[in-house]
N, C-alpha and C positions, 0 to 999 in steps of 0.2 A: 646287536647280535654278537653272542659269542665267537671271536676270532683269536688267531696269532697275529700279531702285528709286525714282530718279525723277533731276530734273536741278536743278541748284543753282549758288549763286553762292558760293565756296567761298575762304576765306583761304588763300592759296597755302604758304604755311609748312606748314599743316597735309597738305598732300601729300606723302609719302614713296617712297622707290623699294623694293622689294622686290627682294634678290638673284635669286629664282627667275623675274621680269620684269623682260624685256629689250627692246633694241630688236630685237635678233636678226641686227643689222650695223652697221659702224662709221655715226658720224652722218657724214652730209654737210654738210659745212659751207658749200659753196655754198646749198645748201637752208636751211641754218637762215638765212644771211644773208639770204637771198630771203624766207623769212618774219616776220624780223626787221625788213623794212621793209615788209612788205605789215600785219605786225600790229598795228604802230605805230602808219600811217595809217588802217586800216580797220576796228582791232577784233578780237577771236577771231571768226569765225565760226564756224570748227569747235570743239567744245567737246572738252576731255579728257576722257579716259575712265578712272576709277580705283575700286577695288573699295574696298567698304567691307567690311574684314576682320572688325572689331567697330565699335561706335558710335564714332562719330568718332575712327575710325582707317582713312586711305585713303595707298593706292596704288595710280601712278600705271601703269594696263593699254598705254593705247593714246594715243598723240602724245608722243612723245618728242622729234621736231626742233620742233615747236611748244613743249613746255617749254623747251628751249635755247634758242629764242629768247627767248622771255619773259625768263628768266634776264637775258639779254644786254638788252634792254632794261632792265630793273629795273636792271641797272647804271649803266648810263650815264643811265638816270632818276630816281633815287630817289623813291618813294612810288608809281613806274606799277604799274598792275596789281597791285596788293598782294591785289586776289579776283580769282577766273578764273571762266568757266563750266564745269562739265564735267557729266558723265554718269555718274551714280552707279548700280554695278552689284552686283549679287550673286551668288554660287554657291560652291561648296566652291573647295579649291585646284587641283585637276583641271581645273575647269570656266573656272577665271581663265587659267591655264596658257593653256590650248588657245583661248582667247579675245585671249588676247596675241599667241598668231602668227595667228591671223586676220586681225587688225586689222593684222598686216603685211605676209600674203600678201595682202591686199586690194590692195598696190601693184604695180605691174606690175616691179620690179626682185627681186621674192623668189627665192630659188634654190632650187632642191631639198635640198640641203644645208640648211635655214634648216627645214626640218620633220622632219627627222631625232630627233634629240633628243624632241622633241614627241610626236612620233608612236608611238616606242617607252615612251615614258615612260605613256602614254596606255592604250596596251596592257599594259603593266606593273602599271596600275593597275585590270585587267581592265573597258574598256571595250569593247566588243566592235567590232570592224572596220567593220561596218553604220555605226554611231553615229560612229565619227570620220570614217569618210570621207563621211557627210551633213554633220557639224559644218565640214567644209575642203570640202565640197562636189566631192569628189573620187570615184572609181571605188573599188570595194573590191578592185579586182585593183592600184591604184595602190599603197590603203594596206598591202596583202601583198606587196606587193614591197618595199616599204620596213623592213617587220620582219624580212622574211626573210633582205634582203641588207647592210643600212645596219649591222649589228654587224659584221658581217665586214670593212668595209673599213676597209685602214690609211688612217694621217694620209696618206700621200701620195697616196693615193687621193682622200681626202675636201678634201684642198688643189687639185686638180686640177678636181675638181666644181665646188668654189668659185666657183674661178677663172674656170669658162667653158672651161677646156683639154680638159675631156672629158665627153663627154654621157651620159645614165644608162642609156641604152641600152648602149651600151661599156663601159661599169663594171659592169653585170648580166650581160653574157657574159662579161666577165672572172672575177666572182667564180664564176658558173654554172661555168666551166671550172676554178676553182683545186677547188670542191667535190668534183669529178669525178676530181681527180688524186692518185695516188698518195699512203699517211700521206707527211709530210715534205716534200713537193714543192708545197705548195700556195703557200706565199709565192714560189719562182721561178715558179710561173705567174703571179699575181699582178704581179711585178716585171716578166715578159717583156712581159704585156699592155699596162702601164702604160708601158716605153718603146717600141713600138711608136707610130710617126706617126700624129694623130689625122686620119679623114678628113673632107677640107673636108664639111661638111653643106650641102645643098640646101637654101634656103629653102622654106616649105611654103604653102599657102593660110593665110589667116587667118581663124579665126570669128569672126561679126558682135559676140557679145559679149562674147568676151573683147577684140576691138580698140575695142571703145568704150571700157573700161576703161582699155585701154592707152594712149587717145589721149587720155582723161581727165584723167589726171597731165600729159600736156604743155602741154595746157591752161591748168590751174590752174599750174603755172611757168614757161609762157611762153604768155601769151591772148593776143599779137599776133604769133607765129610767120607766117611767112609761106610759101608753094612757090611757085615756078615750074615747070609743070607742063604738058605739054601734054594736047592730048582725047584721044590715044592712053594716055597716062598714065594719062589717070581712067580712060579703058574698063579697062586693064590692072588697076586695084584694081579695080573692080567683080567683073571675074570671079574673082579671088584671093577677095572677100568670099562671093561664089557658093559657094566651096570646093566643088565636085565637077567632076571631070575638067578641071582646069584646066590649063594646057598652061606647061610650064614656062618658056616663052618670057615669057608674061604676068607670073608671079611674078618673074623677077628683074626686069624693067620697072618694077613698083609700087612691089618695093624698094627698087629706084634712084631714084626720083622720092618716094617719103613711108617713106627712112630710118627718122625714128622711129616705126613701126609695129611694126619690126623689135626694134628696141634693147631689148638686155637678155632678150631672149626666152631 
């Protein structure tokens, strides 16, 4: 069973990276620079997170742009941080896995793409649908769309998703439609759907908890951001945060006035 086993001051050498844990996206190195000098000055607050596979043998689940920095420190400091703090956890290798994108999709830049992998893997390992989509706190019609459709698409499919160029909506009635067609005709549906223009998407309401979330992260890498904003503005997010019947006029207003609400959605 997935647990904390407890938390510790730990010699950094002794933390290892596991091929099967990842970050799950390239590092940003804007970010690691930013934490590189907020860690220097002020300390780890957040500690890492690394599984204790057997007795003192860990790697490292969860902070990755925090290890890079450290890294980056230790170089150009010799003897800094030679122990860290982290979070020492436990469970089979299932339970680490699924633990690893958590602690990723925990940021508000995760893609759908980024639980793929995971999620069939999970199922594979017969966890039952219930159990993963509590563990990602997700809808169990999310997690059955995911197993049903995510083996089916090509690379260019899933390069697209990436990327932000097409939404999983459009990728789900594309592949719904290639299911449907003809033995042998399924990759030209596929290809037709995929070059087909993607339509501009409507910005939508925002829920109160995933945008505290979201606005969390900007926060902590930029605490002195500032808007200029007028009271039409704030009414505008107010009702967008309302989300029910909300008049589309309001939503692009809010947008336009607290961009990074939006960013990366």
């Amino acid at each position: 069973m997935l647990a904390t086993k407890r938390y510790e001051y730990l010699p950094i050498e002794q933390i290892e990276y596991h091929h099967t844990l990842t970050n799950h996206r390239t590092l940003d190195l804007a970010k690691v620079a930013h934490l590189e000098k907020d860690i220097l000055s002020n300390g780890l607050f957040e500690p890492l997170v690394v599984w204790e596979r057997n007795s003192q043998e860990y790697y490292l689940v969860g902070g990755f742009h925090r290890m890079q920095a450290i890294h980056a420190i230790r170089y150009a400091n010799p003897g800094y941080f030679d122990r860290v703090d982290v979070r020492v956890v436990s469970g089979d290798p299932d339970e680490i896995k699924a633990l690893n994108l958590k602690l990723n999709s925990d940021r508000v830049d995760t893609k759908i793409t980024d639980y793929f992998q995971t999620v069939i893997y999970l199922n594979n390992a017969n966890w039952p649908k219930e159990r993963i989509a509590e563990f990602f706190d997700k809808s169990v019609s999310w997690i059955d769309d995911i197993i049903r459709f995510a083996p089916l698409a090509p690379a260019a499919m899933l390069a697209k998703l990436a990327a932000g160029e097409l939404s999983w909506a459009r990728a789900k009635e594309i592949l719904r439609k290639s299911l449907q067609a003809p033995v042998g005709q399924e990759k030209e549906i596929i290809e037709q759907g995929l070059a087909q223009p993607a339509k501009k998407a409507r910005p939508k309401p925002l829920p109160m908890h995933k945008t505290i979330k979201h606005l969390s992260k900007f926060v902590e890498d930029d605490p002195k951001r500032t808007f200029e904003v007028s009271s039409e503005d704030l009414y505008a997010l107010l009702l967008t945060l309302q989300g029910k019947d909300v008049e589309q006029e309001a939503i692009e207003r809010a947008k336009k006035a607290f961009p990074v609400l939006w960013a990366d959605k």
